[in-house]
C-alpha positions, 0 to 999 in steps of 0.5 A, a space after each residue: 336124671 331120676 333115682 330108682 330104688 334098687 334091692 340086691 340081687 333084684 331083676 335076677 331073671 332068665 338072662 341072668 342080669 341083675 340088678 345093681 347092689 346097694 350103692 351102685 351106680 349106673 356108668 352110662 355103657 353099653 349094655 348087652 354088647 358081649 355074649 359068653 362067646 365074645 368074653 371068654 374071647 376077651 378074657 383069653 385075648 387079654 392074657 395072650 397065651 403065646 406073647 406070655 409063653 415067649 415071653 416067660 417060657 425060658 425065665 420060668 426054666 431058668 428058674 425050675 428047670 424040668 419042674 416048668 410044667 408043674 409051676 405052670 399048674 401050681 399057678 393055675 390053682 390059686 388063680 382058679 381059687 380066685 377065679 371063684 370069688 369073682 364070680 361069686 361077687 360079681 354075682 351080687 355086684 356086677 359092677 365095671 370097678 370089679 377089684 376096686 369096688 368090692 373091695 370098697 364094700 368089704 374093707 373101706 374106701 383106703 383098702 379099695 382105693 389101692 386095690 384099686 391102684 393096684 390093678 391100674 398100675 399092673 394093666 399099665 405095666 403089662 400094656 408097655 410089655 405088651 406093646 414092647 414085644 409086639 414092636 420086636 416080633 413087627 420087625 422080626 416079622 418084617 425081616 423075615 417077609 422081605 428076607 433082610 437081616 437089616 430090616 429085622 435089625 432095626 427093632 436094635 435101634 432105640 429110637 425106631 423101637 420106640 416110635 414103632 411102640 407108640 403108633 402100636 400103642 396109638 392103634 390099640 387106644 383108638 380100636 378100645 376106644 371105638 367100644 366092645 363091638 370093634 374090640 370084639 370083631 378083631 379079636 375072634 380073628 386074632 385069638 384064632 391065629 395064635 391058638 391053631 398056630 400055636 397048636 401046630 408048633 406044640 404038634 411039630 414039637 412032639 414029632 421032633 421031639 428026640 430027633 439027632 437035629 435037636 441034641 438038647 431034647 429031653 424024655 418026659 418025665 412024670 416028675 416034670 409034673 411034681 411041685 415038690 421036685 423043685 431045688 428050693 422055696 426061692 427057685 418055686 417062689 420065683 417061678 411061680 411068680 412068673 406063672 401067675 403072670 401068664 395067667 393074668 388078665 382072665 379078669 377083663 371078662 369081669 370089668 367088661 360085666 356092665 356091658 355083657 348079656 347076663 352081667 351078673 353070670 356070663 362074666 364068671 362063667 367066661 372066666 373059668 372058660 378062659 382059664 382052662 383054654 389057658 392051663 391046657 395051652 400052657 402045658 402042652 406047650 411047656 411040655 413040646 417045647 421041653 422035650 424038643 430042646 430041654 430046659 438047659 442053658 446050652 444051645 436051643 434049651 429054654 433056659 439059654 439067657 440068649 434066648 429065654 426072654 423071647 424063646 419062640 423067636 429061637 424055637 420058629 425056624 428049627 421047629 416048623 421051618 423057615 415058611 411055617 415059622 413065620 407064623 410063629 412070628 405073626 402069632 406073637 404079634 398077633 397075640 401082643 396086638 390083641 391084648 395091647 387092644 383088649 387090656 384097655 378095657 380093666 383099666 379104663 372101667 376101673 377109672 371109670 368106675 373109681 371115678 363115678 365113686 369120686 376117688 378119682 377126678 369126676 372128668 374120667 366118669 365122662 362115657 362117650 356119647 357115640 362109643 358109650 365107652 369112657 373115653 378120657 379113661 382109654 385116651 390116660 392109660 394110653 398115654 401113661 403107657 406109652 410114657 411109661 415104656 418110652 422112660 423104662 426103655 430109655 432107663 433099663 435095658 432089661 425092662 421087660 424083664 424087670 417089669 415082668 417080675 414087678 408085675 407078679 407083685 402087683 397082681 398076688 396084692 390086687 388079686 389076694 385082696 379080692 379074695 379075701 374081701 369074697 370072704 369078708 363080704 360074704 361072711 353071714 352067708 358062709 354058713 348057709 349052705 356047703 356051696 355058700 361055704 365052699 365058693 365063697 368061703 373057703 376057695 377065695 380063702 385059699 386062693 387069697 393066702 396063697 397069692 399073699 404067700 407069694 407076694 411076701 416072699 416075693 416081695 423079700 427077695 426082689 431086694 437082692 439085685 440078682 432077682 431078674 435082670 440083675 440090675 440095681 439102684 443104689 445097691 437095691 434091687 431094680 425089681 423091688 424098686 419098681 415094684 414098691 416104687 409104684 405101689 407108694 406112688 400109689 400112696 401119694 397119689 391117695 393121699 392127694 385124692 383124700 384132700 380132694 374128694 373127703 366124701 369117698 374117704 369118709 365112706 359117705 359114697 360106696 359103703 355096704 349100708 349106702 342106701 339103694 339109689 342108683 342114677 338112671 338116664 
């Protein structure tokens, strides 16, 4: 191993690679895997637009009934925000640790070791709810294909669900493990079938639309379009909690920087691709399906608790039809596959990278040979997933439900912090120019206040048991359980590392003045 000498923003050139910042360390992956192309893909895949509208459709209408399009805008703007910050640090630092590394750099090692966790914990729970939905629609789509209302019906028994859950979990492992390029290869295919699917449902949907078969249908409405016409803070809050949910994910073009042509521009710039492909899905599909079949509690309408925490499995069949729907059934499952596979990449490169920084045990630095991806971190996050659903499955009956909820609170905390270490970290520079200001300034400034806005409140609420499922333990909420449960796991398991590894918490490995030394094969 030999030390070079490496200065910020050094090697910028045409490609738009640079040079790793002060205290940047090389992780051994492969580079130039990924064009702008297959990141953006990756960064679309990882949301998966249709498992998150199926998913979140109906509990976003319960919430704020005909105002679903406006919450889905107003959680696209602070997400946008944020999206501007990233961009902006990964500019000056394109390092796989995203969230956890800059935040390191801007506020010490105890702040970015829980944004660090933050993130982790947030890819996990979302891999199980992932991994859940794409064993239900596996068995629906298996029912239809052969015709058997038996078939369909064995996702209703526990221990099939479950074992059907972890061989799904046990593939996506694998194909994340083999690298960027087998993930890259799959999801051009998948990303593909569930936007031209969906297209056709939200074109179908518009020409049903006021038809005598769907008596729930409802005329648009410009208001439908308006945040303000929302019945209370708490009624936005919580849907807007939802609607951040849907547009997570955007990031893995980020934590895929490192292996990515241009790391230092092509990852932003996939982002900000993947987020309007997204906004634009997201209303037209919101839009359709409102005006198909309302957003009542009543027969086909997306607030239905029959229905609304998996509306396109109700919406298939009336909308396009017995043969068509069955498409439907194979986008959701391709959509739930496809991110199963690619959100394994956020969360074994922060591993990875909290690991090469010694938060986190030196064996999950381990790259793999062959692969060049790291592979103990891939093979963990499998695992923790996989328990992770088995125990909430077997606890909760309304596990995705509540996770789903928990989730919003652990990206409004990573995401907001990295907003604001933007800000921090490039504070003498905000005055240096309107564009200095505006992007790393006062959009990440934003951004971060509004997701830190919503964390609270949402935070505040989720102690009620009525907030999700309605479940609760010891009187208190299960979503803040699980929620403020995990994020002090975190805690614990920092203050374990912290014994363990002093030389990162003493800030003597990742700092803003570590000297340029950056290890080099």
């Amino acid at each position: 191993m030999t030390q070079l000498d490496v200065r910020p923003g050094a090697g910028d050139g045409d490609t738009g690679d640079a040079a790793p910042a002060v205290g940047m360390r090389a992780k051994g992956l492969s580079g130039n895997s990924v064009g702008l192309l297959g990141s953006a893909v990756i960064g679309v895949s990882t949301v998966a637009p249709v498992y998150c509208l199926t998913s979140t459709l109906g509990s976003t209408a319960g919430e704020v009934g005909v105002q679903m399009p406006a919450v889905f805008l107003a959680g696209f703007l602070p997400m946008l925000l944020v999206a501007f910050a990233y961009r902006e640090l990964n500019k000056a630092m394109p390092d796989c640790g995203t969230s956890f590394t800059w935040t390191v750099k801007a506020f010490g090692p105890r702040v970015g070791w829980m944004c660090g966790w933050g993130l982790v914990i947030a890819t996990i729970i979302v891999l199980s709810n992932l991994a859940g939905v794409a064993t239900s629609y596996f068995w629906l789509l298996a029912g239809e294909v052969t015709g058997s209302d038996a078939v369909a019906a064995l996702d209703d028994n526990k221990a099939v669900h479950i074992v059907t859950c972890l061989a799904l979990i046990a593939v996506a492992t694998v194909i994340s493990y083999r690298g960027m390029t087998a993930t890259k290869g799959v999801q051009y295919a998948l990303v593909a079938l569930q936007l031209v699917v969906l297209g056709v449902f939200v074109a179908m949907a518009f020409g049903k639309a006021g038809s005598p078969a769907f008596p729930t249908s409802a005329e648009f409405s410009w208001s439908w379009l308006n945040p303000f016409a929302v019945q209370s803070f708490a009624a936005f809050t919580a849907g807007l909690s939802l609607s951040i949910f849907m547009y997570w994910g955007w990031d893995a073009c980020l934590t895929a920087n490192e292996e990515t042509s241009g790391s230092s521009r092509t990852p932003g710039r996939a982002a900000l691709v993947a987020m309007v492909v997204l906004v634009g899905s997201y209303l037209a599909t919101g839009v359709a399906a409102q005006m198909v079949v309302g957003s009542g509690d009543q027969g086909l309408g997306l607030a239905n608790p029959e229905t609304s925490d998996n509306v396109f499995a109700a919406l298939a069949g009336p909308v396009m039809g017995p043969a068509l729907g069955i498409l439907l059934f194979l986008a959701v499952l391709a959509s739930a596959a496809a991110s199963l596979q690619t959100t394994f990449i956020p969360v074994a490169r922060t591993v990875l990278a909290m690991s090469a920084y010694e938060a986190l045990p030196a064996s999950y630095a381990r790259v793999h040979p062959r692969f060049r991806t790291p592979g103990r971190a891939t093979v963990t996050a499998g695992v923790a997933t996989a328990v992770f659903y088995t125990v909430m499955t077997l606890v909760s009956e309304h596990v995705l439900v509540d996770t789903i909820y928990a989730l919003g609170l652990m990206i409004c905390f990573y995401y907001a912090l990295t907003a604001f270490a933007c800000v921090w970290y490039f504070r003498a520079e905000l005055l240096r120019s309107g564009r200095d200001l505006l992007f790393k300034g006062l959009f990440p400034v934003v951004g971060g206040v509004l997701l830190a806005a919503v964390f609270a409140k949402t935070l505040v609420d989720m102690w009620d048991p009525a907030y999700g499922s309605g479940s609760s333990v010891l009187g208190v909420g299960s979503v803040f359980v699980i929620g403020v449960g995990l994020l002090a796991l975190g805690l614990v398991i920092m203050t374990v590392m912290r014994w363990r590894s002093p030389a990162f918490f003493r800030g003597e490995v990742l700092t803003r003045s570590t000297p340029a030394l950056v290890a080099q094969d």
